[in-house]
C-alpha positions, 0 to 999 in steps of 0.5 A: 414491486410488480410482479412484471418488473420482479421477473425482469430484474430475476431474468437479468440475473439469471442471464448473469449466469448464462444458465436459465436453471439457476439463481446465480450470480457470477462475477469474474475476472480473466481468472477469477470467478466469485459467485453468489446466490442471489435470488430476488425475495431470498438472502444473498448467499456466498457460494464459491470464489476461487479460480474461473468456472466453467459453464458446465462446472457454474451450472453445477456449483450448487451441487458440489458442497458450498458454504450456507451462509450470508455474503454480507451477514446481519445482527439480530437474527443470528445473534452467536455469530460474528456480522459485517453490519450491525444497527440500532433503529430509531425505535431501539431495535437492533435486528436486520433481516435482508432480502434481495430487491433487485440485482444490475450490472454496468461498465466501468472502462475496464471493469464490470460492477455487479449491484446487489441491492437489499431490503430489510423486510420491515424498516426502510433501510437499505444496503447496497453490495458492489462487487467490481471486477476488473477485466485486465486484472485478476482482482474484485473489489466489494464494497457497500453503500448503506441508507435508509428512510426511517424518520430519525437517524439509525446507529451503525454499531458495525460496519464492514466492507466485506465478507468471505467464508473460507474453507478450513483445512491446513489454512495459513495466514500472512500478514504484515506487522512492525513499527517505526523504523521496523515495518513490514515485517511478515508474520505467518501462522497456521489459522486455528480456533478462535478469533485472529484480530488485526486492527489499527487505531492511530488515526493517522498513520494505519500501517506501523503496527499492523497492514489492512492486507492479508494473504490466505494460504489455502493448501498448507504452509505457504510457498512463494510459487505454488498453492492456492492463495487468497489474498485481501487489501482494505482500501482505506487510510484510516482505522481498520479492523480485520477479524478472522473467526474461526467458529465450530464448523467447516469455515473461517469466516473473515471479516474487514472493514472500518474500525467501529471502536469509538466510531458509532455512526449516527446514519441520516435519512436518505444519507449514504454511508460508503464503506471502502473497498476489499480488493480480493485475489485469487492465484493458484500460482503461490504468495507471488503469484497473488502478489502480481495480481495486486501489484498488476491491479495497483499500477492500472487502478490504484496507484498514481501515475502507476504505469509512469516509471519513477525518477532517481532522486537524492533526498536531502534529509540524512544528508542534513537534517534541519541544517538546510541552506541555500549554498548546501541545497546547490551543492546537493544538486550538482552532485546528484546531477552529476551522477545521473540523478533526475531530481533533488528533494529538500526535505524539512527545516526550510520554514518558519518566519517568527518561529524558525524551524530548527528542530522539530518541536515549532513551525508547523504550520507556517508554511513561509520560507526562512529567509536566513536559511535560503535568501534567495527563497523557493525561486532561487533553488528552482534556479539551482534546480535548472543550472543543474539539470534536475528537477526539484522538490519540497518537503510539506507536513500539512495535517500537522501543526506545532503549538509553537507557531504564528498558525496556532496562535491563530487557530487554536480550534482547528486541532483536534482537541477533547473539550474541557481537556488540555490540547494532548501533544506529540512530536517534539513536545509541541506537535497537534492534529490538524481537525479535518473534519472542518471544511475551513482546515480542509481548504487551509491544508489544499492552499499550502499546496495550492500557493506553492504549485501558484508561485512555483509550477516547477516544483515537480514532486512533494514529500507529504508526510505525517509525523503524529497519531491521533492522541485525543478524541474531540473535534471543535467541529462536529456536533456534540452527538456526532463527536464518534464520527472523528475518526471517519470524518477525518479521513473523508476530508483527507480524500477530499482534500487529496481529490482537490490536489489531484483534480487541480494539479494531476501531474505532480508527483506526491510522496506519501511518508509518514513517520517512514511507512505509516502510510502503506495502504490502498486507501491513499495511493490512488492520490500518491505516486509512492511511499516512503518504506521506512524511516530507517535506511539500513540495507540489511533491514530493508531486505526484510521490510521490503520483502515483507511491502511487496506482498501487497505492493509493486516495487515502482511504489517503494522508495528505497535509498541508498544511505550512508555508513555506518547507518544512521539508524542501526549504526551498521556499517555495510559495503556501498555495494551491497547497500546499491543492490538492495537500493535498486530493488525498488523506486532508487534513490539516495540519502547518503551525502554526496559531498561526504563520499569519495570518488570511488564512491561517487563512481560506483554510484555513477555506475549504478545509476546507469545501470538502473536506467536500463533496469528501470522498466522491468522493475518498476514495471514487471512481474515479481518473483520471490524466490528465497525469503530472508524469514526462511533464515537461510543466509541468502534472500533472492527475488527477480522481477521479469517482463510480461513478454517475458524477454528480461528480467532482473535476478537479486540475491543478497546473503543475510549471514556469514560464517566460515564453512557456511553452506547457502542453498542454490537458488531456482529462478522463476517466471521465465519463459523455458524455451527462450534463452538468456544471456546473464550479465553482472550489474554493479560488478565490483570483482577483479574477474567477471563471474564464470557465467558473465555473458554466457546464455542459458536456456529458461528452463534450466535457470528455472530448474537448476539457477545459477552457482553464486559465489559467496564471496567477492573476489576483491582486493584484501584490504576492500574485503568484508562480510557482504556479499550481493549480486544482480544479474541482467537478463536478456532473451537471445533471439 
């Protein structure tokens, strides 16, 4: 580089930093600054992230103690550390040493990319590190870009998306853990010596286990409304692995990115490897707080249609199971209709010609309707659909197949397979994956969505969903040498797949369910409206699931139903009522069957369904509040999410225990504004007396300070009384 374009590009750095003095870089949201060392010819060093600088105090960062460290640190000059990118050249060498080339800037709508460019200073390779701050929401993503121009391909061993040195002290982590039926479950834990590894390999489905998003308590044990809070979330659908290392100095170096294990990538000249993106946030307003952040961010950038408030659907899969039929179908619509509803789902068991689906060990695959099953074909429930005024929906399981299928015996090559082995299967006995990888599997799995929007552009929703994990490694389409890029390759045809629907059919609404929650990442959410929470409906456990979700995800992505009784996965019998409130927390629906409730029943979920429509905007659309976690094992979970404006809110509380002579904790509202006043109003009441409160109006500063006495108890008739008590109070400012 000449010595002219040198102190050009250094120039544009320094103007990054508004200081002359300095070799600066700094990136910055409305609240956020993250800054880093980056001077031309020198390393890229991490130098400070946390709430938003100052001129004076940027000017001065330097000087007040900051961490010496790379901000994409390299194997092989540094062996005993931990790396975010570690490589094998050509010639057997496995060493990198990085410099800065050059550093630019540009605008993306509303957002700012800050491109640091990196030269090892030796070999022809390259790695560019993005960080995208966005200006009207506090989150940055960084991600890299990697290449080279070596003659023969160089292996990447390692390759994380990101770093970020944080400082130690009484440091907590949070994190979300489960399985099926039980995800989103929080664990939190002081952080000490040693390694904390968070990862997933099921190749499919990343989010039953383990969640490639994390929150960083700075200040001590973590709190929902106070303390300094780092929060991360891995973008990506597939194979992750977090690493939080925990060496002998003053830091926790934390490290995300995807999962090398099995997955060497063979790198070619002039290919670009993308790693996916960590979104970073920063909130000194506690756990909630940087969970507005992420959920502001996720309805504006990351979410389908995130800012469209969702519809209330009845799905028919616990209502039927596989028993679907054209007659029943009808039936569900009306009743849905009938009780406010916007739109019907039919879920699996509507396929299959020379395989009938049944169960679920064949059909996938024959993407054909059954015609003994529905006669009048897709056309005849869009008609029920019309005569009912809902909209309809479909249920599709297309990365899947069974080995008991018209598709398989076509095809055997197109599922994942480990040559020289028997085909490995899942699900019913029969169930395989389909191999992305393959352009012709890519195209087959585009038109299963593409021939059903054709022949039938009224469908206004699918549920995708995703019922196995990767069990076998082989693919019949990658090379022979390439054979550990399976898992990656997967996930690029899946985007690629998405970004075919997505850019043909923008408007549909899309579902991401797989096996229940498998599917709850940033990775696939820019092409899914929503996700399934759990497979299992139980309103009890679904507090707690919930709870857990909405650290990292807003409540307009989290499909929450109200089931049946006693449940069909827990077999616990919980009152309607209660069952409503916890329903109502999120994206409503129902999975409960109509037809099997009586008329109190149907009327109370009438009611509630009214209710919510009034609701919808703040829930969907508001700012979340946790107010008294059901982990705290208190007896009583409480959270409220409240406008921007902060002119209405909707407060939850729902007792998780019951025991004679209990004492429940009082519980303090948030987010409110302190001057205005508001006026509380009952949702779903089911008491003979309104609550001594009902319709009375209160200051924000008192429900902040002091909240609400709630009664433990409803006041029912004897024989309707039980176990469970829930409230949901409406706010309304008065003015």
């Amino acid at each position: 580089m000449s010595i002219r374009k040198r102190m050009n590009v250094l120039f544009g750095t320094l103007l990054l930093t508004g200081s002359l003095f300095s070799q600066n870089v700094c990136v910055s949201t409305p609240e956020t600054s993250l800054v880093l060392s980056a001077p031309v010819g020198g390393e890229l060093k991490h130098v400070y992230y946390g709430d938003k600088l100052s001129e004076v105090d940027l000017q001065n960062i330097n000087l007040t103690g900051t961490p010496d460290m790379p901000a994409y640190p390299v194997y092989g000059l540094n062996c005993p550390g931990e790396s975010a990118l570690a490589v094998k050249h050509a010639d057997g060498n496995m060493t990198l040493q990085m410099e800065i080339v050059q550093v630019k800037t540009s605008k993306e709508e509303n957002a700012e990319i800050t491109a640091i460019e990196l030269r090892d200073k030796v070999y022809p390779f390259y790695v560019n590190v993005y960080y995208k701050a966005y200006q009207d929401a506090d989150v940055i993503e960084i991600w890299t870009e990697i290449r080279h121009q070596e003659k023969k391909p160089v292996i990447l061993n390692q390759f994380a998306s990101a770093f970020l040195p944080i400082r130690r002290g009484n440091v907590w982590l949070s994190h979300l853990y489960g399985s099926w039926a039980n995800e989103g479950r929080l664990c939190q834990e002081a952080l000490e010596p040693g390694m904390k590894v968070i990862k997933n390999k099921d190749g499919v489905r990343n989010s039953h286990t383990s969640h490639a998003e994390v929150m960083f308590s700075l200040d001590g044990k973590p709190q929902e409304n106070a303390g300094c809070v780092i929060g991360a979330a891995l973008c990506y659908s597939g194979n992750y692995k977090l690493r939080i290392d925990t060496h002998d100095d003053e830091y926790h170096r934390f490290f995300a990115g995807i999962n090398e294990e099995n997955s060497a990538y063979s790198l070619k000249k002039d290919e670009i490897f993308r790693t996916p993106e960590l979104a970073l946030t920063y909130s000194n307003e506690g756990l909630s707080g940087s969970s507005r952040n992420f959920h502001r961010w996720a309805r504006l950038h990351k979410l389908a249609h995130g800012t469209v408030p969702r519809k209330i659907l009845l799905n028919s899969w616990e209502g039927v199971y596989f028993d679907v039929n054209q007659a029943g179908m009808d039936q569900m619509m009306s009743d849905i209709a009938s009780m406010g509803g916007e739109l019907f789902v039919m879920d699996d068991g509507w396929f299959g010609d020379k395989y009938p689906r049944k169960n679920d060990s064949s059909s996938l695959g024959d993407w054909v309707v059954d015609k003994n099953k529905l006669p009048n074909g897709i056309e005849g429930l869009l008609k029920d659909a019309q005569k009912n005024g809902v909209k309809f929906g479909i249920w599709i399981e297309p990365e899947m197949a069974n080995t008991t299928s018209e598709f398989y015996e076509k095809h055997p090559d197109w599922v994942i397979k480990a040559p020289e082995r028997d085909v490995v299967q899942g699900r019913g006995g029969t169930q395989v994956v389909l191999d992305l990888a393959n352009p012709q599997v890519q195209e087959f799995i585009f038109k299963i969505v593409d021939d059903l929007m054709s022949n039938y552009p009224e469908i206004d929703y699918i549920k995708w969903d995703a019922n196995m994990s990767i069990l076998n490694h082989g693919s019949n389409y990658l090379t022979k040498d390439n054979q550990s890029h399976m898992y990656i390759e997967f996930h690029r045809g899946f985007e690629k797949i998405c970004q075919q629907i997505r850019a043909k059919y923008p408007d549909l609404t899309i579902q991401a369910c797989a096996s229940g929650g498998g599917r709850v990442n940033y990775g696939i959410l820019p092409y899914f409206d929503e996700f399934w929470v759990s497979d299992n409906t139980d309103a009890l456990q679904r507090i707690y699931m919930q709870w857990g979700t909405s650290y990292f995800f807003p409540a307009i992505a989290m499909a929450s139903h109200i089931s049946a009784a006693p449940n069909h996965q827990t077999f616990r019998t919980i009152p309607l009522k209660y069952r409503i409130d916890v329903a109502m927390s999120g994206r409503l629906g129902m999975e409960i069957q109509p037809k099997n409730m009586t008329e109190e029943e149907k009327t109370l979920c009438k009611n509630a369904i009214a209710e919510y429509k009034t609701i919808r905007p703040v829930v969907q659309l508001g700012d979340i509040y946790r107010l008294m976690s059901p982990y705290d094992k208190l007896g009583v979970a409480s959270m409220m999410y409240v406008t921007p404006e902060k002119d209405k809110s909707v407060f939850y509380w729902w007792k998780t225990e019951h025991f004679v002579n209990q004492h429940l904790p009082r519980v303090k509202m948030a987010g409110l504004s302190p001057d205005k006043l508001y006026k509380v109003h009952e949702l779903n009441r089911i008491d003979n007396d309104p609550l001594s409160f009902e319709g009375k109006t209160f200051s924000g500063a008192y429900l902040m300070a002091n909240g609400l006495e709630i009664p433990y108890n409803h006041k029912v008739d004897y024989h309707k009384q039980n176990d469970y008590s829930s409230r949901v109070l409406w706010l309304e400012e008065v003015k």
